[in-house]
N, C-alpha and C positions, 0 to 999 in steps of 0.2 A: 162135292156139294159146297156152295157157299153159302157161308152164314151174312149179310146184311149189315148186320151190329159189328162183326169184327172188322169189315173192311176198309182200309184206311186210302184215301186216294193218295198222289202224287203230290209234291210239293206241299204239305200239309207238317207241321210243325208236333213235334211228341216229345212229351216232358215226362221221363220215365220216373216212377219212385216205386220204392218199396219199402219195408218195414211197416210196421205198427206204433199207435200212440206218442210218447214220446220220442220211439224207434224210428219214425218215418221221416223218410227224409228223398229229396230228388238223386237221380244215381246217373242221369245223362239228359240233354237233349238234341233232337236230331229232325230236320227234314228228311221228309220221304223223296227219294229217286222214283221210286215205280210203284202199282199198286201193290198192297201188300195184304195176307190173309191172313191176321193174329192165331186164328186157330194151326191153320197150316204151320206160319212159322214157329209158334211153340211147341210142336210138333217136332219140327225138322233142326233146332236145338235142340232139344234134348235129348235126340237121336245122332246127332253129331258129338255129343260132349264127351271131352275123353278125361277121365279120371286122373290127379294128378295126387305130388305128395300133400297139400292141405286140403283139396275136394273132391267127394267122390258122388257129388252130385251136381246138378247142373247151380249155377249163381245168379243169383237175377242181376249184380252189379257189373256182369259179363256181357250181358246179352245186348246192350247199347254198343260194344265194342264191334261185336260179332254182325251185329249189324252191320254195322260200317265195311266192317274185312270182304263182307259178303257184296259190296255194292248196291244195299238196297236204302240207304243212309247215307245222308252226310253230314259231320258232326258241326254244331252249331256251339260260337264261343257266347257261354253263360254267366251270368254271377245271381246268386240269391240274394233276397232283401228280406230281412224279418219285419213284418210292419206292426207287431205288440201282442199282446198276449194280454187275457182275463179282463178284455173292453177295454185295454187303454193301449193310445197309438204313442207308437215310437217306435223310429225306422234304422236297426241295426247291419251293417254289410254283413251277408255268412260268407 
C-alpha cells in the first residue's frame, strides 16, 4: 500500500537533516534515480542495518550514503550558507 505524502518522484532533489534545535543540522543531499517509497525505505534500512563496534542501531547520518550504494540516489556537491540569526542578516560559509 502506498502512502501519497511519502512518495517522492525521480529527479527531485532531497536535503536530508536531522537533529534538533541547536542540534539540527543538514547530513546529505541527493537526487532521486527512481521513484522512491519513504515509508518502504525506512523500512528496508533498518532491516538491512548491521550492528557494528560504535552503533547498534540504525544512524540517520548513514542513510544519504545507503542511498546512494543502493542506486536509488545520486550524490549532489553541496555547501551551507548561514544567513543570521535573532532578525539580523549576515551571510556566514558552514
Amino acid at each position: 500500500m502506498e502512502n501519497n505524502g511519502q512518495l517522492i518522484e525521480p529527479g527531485k532533489i532531497i536535503a536530508f537533516s536531522r537533529g534538533a534545535y541547536s542540534g539540527y543540522d543538514f547530513i546529505g543531499i541527493v537526487v532521486t534515480l527512481q521513484k522512491l517509497n519513504l515509508t518502504e525505505l525506512s523500512e528496508q534500512y533498518k532491516s538491512e542495518f548491521e550492528p557494528d563496534e560504535y552503533y547498534d542501531e540504525p544512524q540517520p547520518e548513514r542513510f544519504p550514503t545507503w542511498l546512494i550504494n543502493k542506486g536509488m540516489a545520486a550524490p549532489l556537491e553541496w555547501q551551507k550558507i548561514h544567513c543570521g540569526e535573532y532578525g539580523e542578516f549576515g551571510l556566514t560559509l558552514e
